[in-house]
Legacy VTK file of the C-alpha trace (Angstrom):
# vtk DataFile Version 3.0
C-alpha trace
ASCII
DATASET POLYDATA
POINTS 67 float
104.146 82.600 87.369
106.716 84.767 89.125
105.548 86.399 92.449
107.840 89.667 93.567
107.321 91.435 96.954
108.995 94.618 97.493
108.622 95.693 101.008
109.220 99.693 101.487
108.941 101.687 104.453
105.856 104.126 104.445
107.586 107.576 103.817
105.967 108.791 100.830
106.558 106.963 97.926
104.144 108.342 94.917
102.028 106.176 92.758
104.047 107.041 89.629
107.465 105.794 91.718
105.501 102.469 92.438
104.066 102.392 89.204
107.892 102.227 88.174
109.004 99.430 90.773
106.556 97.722 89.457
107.397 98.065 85.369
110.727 97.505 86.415
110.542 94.550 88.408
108.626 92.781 85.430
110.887 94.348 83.040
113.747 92.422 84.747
112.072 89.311 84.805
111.237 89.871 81.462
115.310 90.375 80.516
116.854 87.783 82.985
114.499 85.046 83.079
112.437 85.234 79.772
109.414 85.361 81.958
106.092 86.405 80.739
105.154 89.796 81.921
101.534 88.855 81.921
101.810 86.359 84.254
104.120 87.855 86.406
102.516 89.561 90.255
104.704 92.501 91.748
103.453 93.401 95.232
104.572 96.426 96.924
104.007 96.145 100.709
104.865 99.671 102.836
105.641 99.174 106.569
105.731 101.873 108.881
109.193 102.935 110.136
108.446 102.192 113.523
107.977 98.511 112.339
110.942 98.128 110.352
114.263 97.692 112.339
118.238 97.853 111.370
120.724 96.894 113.910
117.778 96.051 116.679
116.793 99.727 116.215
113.395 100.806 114.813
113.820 103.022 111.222
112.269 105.715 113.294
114.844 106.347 116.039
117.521 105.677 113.775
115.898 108.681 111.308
116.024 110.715 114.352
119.766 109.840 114.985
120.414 111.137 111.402
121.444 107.235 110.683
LINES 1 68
67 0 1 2 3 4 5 6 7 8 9 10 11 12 13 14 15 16 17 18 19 20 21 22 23 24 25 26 27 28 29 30 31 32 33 34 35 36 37 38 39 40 41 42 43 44 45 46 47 48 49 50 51 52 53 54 55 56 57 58 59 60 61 62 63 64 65 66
């Protein structure tokens, strides 16, 4: 039983765009691994910029830098 989490930060993404990540992600496991799709869990977990950091910088101030 394959378990996928996708961590995104929280800027929007629609349901139809997760909806996709999450057909695709089984789709892949599906092609690569000749897993079962209906066994397979896809998890999307959205964290808020100012809790996701690059380079010891927050998303946020980076945004802000234009980074």
């Amino acid at each position: 039983m394959p378990y996928v989490n996708i961590k995104i930060t929280r800027e929007g993404a629609t349901a139809e765009q997760k909806a996709r990540l999450i057909q695709g992600a089984t789709q892949l496991l599906v092609d690569v691994l000749g897993k079962n799709p209906a066994t397979t869990t896809v998890v999307i977990d959205e964290v808020d910029t100012d809790n996701w950091g690059i380079g010891g910088e927050a998303v946020s101030q980076r945004r802000k830098k234009g980074l």
